[in-house]
Structure formats: structure tokens, C-alpha cells
GUKOL-334527 format. One record per residue (C-alpha): residue number from 0; x, y, z. Coordinates in nm, 2 decimals. Example, Ala and Ser with C-alpha at 12.3 -4.5 7.8 and 13.67 -1.06 7.14 Angstrom:
BEGIN
+-----+--------+--------+--------+
:   n :     px :     py :     pz :
+-----+--------+--------+--------+
:   0 :   1.23 :  -0.45 :   0.78 :
:   1 :   1.37 :  -0.11 :   0.71 :
+-----+--------+--------+--------+
//
This chain:
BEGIN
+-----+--------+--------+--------+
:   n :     px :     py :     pz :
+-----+--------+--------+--------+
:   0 :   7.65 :  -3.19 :   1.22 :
:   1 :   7.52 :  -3.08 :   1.56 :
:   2 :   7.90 :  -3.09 :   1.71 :
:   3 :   7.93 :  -2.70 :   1.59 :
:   4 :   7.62 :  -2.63 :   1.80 :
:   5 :   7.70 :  -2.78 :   2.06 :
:   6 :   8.04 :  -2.57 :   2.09 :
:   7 :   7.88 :  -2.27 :   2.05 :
:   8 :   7.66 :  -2.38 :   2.33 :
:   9 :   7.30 :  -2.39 :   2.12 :
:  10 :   7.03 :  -2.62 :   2.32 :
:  11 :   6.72 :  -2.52 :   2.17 :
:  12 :   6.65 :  -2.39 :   1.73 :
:  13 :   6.30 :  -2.19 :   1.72 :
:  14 :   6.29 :  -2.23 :   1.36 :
:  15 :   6.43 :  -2.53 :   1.20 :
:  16 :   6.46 :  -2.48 :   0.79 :
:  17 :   6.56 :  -2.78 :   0.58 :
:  18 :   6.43 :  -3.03 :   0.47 :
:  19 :   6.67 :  -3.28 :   0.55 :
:  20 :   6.54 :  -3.54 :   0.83 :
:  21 :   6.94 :  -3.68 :   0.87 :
:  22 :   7.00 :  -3.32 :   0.97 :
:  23 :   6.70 :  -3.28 :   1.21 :
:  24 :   6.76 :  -3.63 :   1.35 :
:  25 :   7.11 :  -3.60 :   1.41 :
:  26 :   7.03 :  -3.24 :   1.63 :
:  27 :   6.76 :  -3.39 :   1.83 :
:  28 :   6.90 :  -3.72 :   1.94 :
:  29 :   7.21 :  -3.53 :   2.07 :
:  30 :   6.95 :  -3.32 :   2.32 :
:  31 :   6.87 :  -3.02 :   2.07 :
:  32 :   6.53 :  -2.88 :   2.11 :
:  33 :   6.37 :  -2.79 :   1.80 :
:  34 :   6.07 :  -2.62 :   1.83 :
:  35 :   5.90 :  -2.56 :   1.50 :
:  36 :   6.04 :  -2.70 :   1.15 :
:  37 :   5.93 :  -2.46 :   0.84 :
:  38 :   5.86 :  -2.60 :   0.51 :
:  39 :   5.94 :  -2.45 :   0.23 :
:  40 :   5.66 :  -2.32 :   0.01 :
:  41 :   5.63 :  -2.41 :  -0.31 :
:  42 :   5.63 :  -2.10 :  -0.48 :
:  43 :   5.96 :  -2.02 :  -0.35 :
:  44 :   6.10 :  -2.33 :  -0.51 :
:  45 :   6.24 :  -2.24 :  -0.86 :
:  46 :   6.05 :  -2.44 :  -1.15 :
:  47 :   6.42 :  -2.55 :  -1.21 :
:  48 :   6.48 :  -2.73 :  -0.90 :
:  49 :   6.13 :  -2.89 :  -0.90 :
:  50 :   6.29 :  -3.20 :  -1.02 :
:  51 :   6.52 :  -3.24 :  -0.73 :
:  52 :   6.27 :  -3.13 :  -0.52 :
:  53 :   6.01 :  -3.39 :  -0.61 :
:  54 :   6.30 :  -3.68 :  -0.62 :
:  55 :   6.38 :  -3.58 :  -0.25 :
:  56 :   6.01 :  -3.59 :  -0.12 :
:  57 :   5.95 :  -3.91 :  -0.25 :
:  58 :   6.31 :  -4.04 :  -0.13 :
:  59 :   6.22 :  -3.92 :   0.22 :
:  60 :   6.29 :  -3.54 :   0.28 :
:  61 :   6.05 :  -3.38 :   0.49 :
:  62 :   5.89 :  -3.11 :   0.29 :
:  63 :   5.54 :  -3.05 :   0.49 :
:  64 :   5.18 :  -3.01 :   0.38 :
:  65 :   5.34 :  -2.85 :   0.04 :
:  66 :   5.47 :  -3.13 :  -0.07 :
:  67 :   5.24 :  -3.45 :   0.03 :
:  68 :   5.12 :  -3.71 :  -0.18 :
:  69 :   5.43 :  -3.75 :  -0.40 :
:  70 :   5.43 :  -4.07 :  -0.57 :
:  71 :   5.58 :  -4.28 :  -0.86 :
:  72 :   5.33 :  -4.11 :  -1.12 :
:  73 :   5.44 :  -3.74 :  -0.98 :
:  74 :   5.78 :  -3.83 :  -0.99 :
:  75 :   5.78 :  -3.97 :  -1.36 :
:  76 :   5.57 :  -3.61 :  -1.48 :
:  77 :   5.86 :  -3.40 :  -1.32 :
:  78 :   6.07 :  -3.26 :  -1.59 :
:  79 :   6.35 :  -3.03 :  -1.59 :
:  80 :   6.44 :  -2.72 :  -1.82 :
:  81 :   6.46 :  -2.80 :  -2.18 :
:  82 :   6.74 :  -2.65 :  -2.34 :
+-----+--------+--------+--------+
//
């Protein structure tokens, strides 16, 4: 992931979006700076992809303040679209 930046020479990311902490670990321990890492707000987050949302905060993803406090019981309410 961060060989691209490298090549095209990038040393520091002022604002870091995704949620992903394999992607921001992966920058940073190769001597990226990132500076700030924006969450994603929830109302931005389509009521269809709350389910994969809410499995990916409680698997790990970094989601910020938005998203704390996910547990089992949260995770088990999530439903998707009903068809």
C-alpha cells in the first residue's frame, strides 16, 4: 500500500480518510506522517451500508467518536434493506 507513495515521493498526509487501521499502520510504520485521520460521520453513511459499517467497527476499523460503543447487542440490531 504505501509503496505508490513513496514513489511519488509523499512523506507527510494532512488528512487521512478511511477507516482502515491495516492501511494507516502500513503508511506510518514505513515513515509517513499522518497528521489528522477524519472519521466519517454518520449521516453520510447510507442506511444501506450501516450493516457493514457496524460489522467493521466492532471487528476493529477505526471509525472515531461516531461510531464508539459498538458491541455484540448493536451488532445483532443492525439489519440490512428488506426487499
Amino acid at each position: 500500500m504505501p509503496d505508490p507513495l513513496h514513489f511519488l515521493g509523499v512523506t507527510k498526509i494532512h488528512n487521512f480518510i478511511s477507516m482502515s487501521d491495516m492501511k494507516y499502520n502500513a503508511i506510518v510504520n514505513t515513515g509517513i506522517e499522518i497528521v489528522n485521520r477524519v472519521e466519517i460521520p454518520k449521516e453520510l453513511v447510507p442506511d444501506d451500508a450501516q450493516v457493514e459499517i457496524t460489522a467493521k467497527v466492532f471487528h476493529g476499523y477505526n471509525a472515531g467518536k461516531a461510531y464508539q460503543g459498538i458491541g455484540e447487542n448493536e451488532l445483532k440490531k443492525t439489519v440490512g434493506r428488506e426487499y
